[in-house]
N, CA, C and O of each residue as an XYZ file, in Angstrom:
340
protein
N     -17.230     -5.940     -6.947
C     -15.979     -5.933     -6.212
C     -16.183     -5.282     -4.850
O     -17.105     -4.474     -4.745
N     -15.295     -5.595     -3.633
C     -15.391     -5.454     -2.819
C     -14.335     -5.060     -2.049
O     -13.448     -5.883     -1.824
N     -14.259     -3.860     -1.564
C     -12.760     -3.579     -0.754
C     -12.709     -3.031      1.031
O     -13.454     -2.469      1.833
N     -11.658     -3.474      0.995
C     -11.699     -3.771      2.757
C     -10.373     -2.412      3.284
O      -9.358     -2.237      2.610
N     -10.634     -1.718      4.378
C      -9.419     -1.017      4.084
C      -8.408     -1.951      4.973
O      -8.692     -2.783      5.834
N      -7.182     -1.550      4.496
C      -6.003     -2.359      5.327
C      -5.288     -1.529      6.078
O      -5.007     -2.008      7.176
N      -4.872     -0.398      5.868
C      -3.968      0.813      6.504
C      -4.120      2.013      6.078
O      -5.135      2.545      5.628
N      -2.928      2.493      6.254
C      -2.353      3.789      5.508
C      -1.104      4.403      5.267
O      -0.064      4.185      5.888
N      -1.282      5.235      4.265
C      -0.017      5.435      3.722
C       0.766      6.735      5.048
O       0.335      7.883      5.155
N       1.689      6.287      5.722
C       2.725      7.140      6.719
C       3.677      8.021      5.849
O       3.965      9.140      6.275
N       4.058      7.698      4.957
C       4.769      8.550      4.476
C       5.154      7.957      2.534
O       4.953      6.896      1.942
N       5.565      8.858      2.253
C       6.006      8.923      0.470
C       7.347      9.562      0.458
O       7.689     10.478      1.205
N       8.294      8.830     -0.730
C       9.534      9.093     -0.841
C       9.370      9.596     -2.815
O       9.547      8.997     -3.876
N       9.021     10.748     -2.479
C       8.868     11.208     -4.178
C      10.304     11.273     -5.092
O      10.074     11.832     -6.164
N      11.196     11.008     -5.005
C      12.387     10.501     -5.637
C      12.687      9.047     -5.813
O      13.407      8.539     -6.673
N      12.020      8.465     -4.860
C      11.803      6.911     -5.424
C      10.276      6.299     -5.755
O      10.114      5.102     -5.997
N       9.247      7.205     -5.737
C       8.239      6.608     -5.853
C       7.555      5.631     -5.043
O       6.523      5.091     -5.442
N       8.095      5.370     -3.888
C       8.051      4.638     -3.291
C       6.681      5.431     -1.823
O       6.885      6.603     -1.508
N       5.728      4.839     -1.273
C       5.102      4.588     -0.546
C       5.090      3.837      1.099
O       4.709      2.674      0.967
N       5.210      3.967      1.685
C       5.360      3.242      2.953
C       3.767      3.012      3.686
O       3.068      3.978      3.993
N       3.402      1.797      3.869
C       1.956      1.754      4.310
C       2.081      0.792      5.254
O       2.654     -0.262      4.981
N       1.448      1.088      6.751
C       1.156      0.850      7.785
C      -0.319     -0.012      7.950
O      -1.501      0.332      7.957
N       0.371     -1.268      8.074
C      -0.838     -2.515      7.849
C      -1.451     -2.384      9.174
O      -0.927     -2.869     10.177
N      -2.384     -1.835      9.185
C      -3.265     -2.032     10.379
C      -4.340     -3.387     10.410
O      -4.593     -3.898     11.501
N      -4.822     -3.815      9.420
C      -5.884     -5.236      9.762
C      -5.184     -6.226      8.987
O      -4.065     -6.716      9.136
N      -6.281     -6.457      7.938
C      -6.123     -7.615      7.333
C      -4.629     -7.871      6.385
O      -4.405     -6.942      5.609
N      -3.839     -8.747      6.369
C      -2.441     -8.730      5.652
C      -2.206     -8.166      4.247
O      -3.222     -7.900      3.605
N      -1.348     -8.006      3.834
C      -1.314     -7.709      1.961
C      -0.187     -8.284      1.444
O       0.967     -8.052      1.805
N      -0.582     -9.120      0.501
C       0.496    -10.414     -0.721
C       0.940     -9.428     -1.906
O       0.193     -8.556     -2.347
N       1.921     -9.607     -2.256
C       2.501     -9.234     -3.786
C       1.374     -9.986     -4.865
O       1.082    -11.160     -4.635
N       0.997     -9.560     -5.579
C       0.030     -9.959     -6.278
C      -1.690     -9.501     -6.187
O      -2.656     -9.569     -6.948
N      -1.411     -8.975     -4.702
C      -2.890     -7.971     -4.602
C      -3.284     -7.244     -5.056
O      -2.365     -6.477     -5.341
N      -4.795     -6.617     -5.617
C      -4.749     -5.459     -5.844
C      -5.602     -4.478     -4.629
O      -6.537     -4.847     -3.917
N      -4.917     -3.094     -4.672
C      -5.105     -1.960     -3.507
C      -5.751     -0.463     -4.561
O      -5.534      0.042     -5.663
N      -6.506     -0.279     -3.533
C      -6.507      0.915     -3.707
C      -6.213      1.960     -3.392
O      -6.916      2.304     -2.441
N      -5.623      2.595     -3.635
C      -5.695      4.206     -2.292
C      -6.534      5.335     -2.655
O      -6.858      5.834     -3.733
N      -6.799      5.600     -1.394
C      -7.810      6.762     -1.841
C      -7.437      7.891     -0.531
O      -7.118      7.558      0.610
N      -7.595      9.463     -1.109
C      -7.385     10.741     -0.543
C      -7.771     11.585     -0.917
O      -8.199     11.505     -2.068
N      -7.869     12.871     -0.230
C      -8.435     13.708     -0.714
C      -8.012     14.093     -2.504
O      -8.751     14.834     -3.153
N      -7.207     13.696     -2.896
C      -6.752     14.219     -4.170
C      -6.190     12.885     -4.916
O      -5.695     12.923     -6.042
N      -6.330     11.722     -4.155
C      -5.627     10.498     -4.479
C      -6.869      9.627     -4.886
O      -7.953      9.760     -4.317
N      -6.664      8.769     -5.859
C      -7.951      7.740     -6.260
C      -6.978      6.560     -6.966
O      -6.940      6.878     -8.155
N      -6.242      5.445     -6.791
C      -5.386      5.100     -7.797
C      -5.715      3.458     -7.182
O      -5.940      2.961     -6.078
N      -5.613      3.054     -8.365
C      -6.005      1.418     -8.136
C      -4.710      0.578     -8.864
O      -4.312      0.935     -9.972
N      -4.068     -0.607     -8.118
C      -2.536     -1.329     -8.808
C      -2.685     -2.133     -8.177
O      -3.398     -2.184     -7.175
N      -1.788     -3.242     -8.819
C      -1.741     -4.138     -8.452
C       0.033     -4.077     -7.660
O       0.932     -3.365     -8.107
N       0.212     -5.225     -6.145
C       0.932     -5.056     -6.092
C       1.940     -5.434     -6.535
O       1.878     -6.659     -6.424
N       3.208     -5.075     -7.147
C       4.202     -5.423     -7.808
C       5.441     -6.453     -6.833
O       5.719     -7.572     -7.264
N       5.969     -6.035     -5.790
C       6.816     -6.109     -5.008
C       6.868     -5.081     -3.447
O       6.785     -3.853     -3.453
N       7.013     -5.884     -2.282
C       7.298     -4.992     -1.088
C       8.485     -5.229     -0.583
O       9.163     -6.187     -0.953
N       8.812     -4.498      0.194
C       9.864     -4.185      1.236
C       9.698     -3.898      2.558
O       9.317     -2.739      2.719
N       9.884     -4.706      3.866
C      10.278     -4.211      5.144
C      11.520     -3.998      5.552
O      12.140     -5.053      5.684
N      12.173     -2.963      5.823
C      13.179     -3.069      6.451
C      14.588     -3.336      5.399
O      15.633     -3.891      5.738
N      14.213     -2.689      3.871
C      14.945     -2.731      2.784
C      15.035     -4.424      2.406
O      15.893     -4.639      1.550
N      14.435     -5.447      2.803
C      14.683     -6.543      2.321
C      12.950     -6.769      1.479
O      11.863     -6.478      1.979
N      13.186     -7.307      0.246
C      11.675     -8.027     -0.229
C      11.205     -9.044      0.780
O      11.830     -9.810      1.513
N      10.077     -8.853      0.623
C       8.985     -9.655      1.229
C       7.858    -10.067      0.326
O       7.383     -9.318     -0.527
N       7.319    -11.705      0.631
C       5.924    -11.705     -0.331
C       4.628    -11.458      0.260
O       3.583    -11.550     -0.384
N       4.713    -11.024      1.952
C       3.575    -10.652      2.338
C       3.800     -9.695      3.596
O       4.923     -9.428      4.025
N       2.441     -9.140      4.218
C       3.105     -8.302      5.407
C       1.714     -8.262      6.141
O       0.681     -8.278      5.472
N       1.692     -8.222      7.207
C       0.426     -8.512      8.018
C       0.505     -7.045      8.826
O       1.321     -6.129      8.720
N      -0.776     -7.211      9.748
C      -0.990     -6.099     10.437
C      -0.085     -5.878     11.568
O       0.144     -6.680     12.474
N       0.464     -4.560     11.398
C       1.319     -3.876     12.764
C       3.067     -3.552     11.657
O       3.981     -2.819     12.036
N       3.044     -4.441     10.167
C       3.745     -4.283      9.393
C       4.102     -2.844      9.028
O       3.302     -2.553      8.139
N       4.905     -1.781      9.262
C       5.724     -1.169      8.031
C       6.083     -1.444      6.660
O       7.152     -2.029      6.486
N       5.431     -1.150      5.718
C       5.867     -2.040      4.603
C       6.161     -1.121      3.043
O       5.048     -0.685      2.749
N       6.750     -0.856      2.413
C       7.414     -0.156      1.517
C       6.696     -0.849      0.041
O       6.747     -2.066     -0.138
N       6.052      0.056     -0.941
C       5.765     -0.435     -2.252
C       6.086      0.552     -3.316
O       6.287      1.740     -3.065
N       6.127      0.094     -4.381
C       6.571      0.980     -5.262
C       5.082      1.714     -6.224
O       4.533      1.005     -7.068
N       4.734      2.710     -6.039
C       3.332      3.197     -6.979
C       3.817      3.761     -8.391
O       4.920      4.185     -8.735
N       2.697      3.633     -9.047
C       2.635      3.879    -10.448
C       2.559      5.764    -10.534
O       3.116      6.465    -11.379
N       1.657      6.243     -9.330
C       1.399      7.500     -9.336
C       1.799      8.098     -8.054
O       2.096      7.278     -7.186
N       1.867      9.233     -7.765
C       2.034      9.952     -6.627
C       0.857      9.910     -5.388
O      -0.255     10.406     -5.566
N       1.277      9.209     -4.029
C       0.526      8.785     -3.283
C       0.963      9.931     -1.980
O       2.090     10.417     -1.881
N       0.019     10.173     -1.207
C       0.331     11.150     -0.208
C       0.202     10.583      1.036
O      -0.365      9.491      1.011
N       0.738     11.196      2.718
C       0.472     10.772      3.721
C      -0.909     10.893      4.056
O      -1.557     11.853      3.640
N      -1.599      9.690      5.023
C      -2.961      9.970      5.445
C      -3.776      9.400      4.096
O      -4.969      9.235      4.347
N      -3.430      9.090      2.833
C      -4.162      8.581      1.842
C      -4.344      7.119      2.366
O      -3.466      6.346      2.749
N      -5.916      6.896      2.279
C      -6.403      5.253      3.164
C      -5.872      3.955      1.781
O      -5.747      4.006      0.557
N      -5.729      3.136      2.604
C      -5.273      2.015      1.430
C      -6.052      0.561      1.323
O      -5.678     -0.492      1.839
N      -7.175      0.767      0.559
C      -7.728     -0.655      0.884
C      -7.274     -1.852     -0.249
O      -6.534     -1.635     -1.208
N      -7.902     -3.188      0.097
C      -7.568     -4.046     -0.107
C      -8.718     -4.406     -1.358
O      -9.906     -4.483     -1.047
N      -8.242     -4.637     -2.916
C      -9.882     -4.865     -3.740
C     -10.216     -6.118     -3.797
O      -9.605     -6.719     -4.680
N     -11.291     -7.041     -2.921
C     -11.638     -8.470     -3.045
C     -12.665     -8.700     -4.045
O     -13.834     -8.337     -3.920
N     -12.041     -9.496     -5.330
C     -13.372     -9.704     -6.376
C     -13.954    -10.847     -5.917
O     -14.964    -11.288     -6.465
C-alpha cells in the first residue's frame, strides 16, 4: 500500500467528532481510505461522509475546507494522507 499526503487537519470539534481538513493536493471521495498521522495520532478509516460549508459532498479537491466525521480523536496539525492500494 501506498499513501500520498493530501492536507491537514485545521481544526477538531470534540463534541461532534468531527475534523475539518484542508485539501492541499490531490482530491478526497467518500469512500476513500485516509490516514492521519501526529505526534500522538496514528488512525486509519475509511471515509464515511463529508461536508463543505454544512452541506454533504461526494468529493473535495485541493484548496477545499472540508468537514469529516472520525472514529477517534484527531488533533490540529495531524497530516492526512490518502491510502492507494
Amino acid at each position: 500500500m501506498e499513501e500520498q499526503k493530501i492536507g491537514v487537519v485545521t481544526h477538531y470539534y470534540n463534541h461532534l467528532g468531527v475534523g475539518i481538513i484542508k485539501i492541499e493536493s490531490i482530491g478526497l471521495k467518500v469512500g476513500d481510505k485516509v490516514r492521519i498521522k501526529g505526534h500522538t495520532t496514528d488512525l486509519e478509516q475509511t471515509i464515511g461522509s463529508m461536508q463543505i460549508e454544512h452541506k454533504d459532498v461526494p468529493e473535495a479537491k485541493a484548496g477545499d475546507a472540508v468537514g469529516v466525521k472520525f472514529d477517534e480523536h484527531v488533533r490540529e496539525h495531524d497530516e492526512v494522507f490518502k491510502v492507494i492500494e
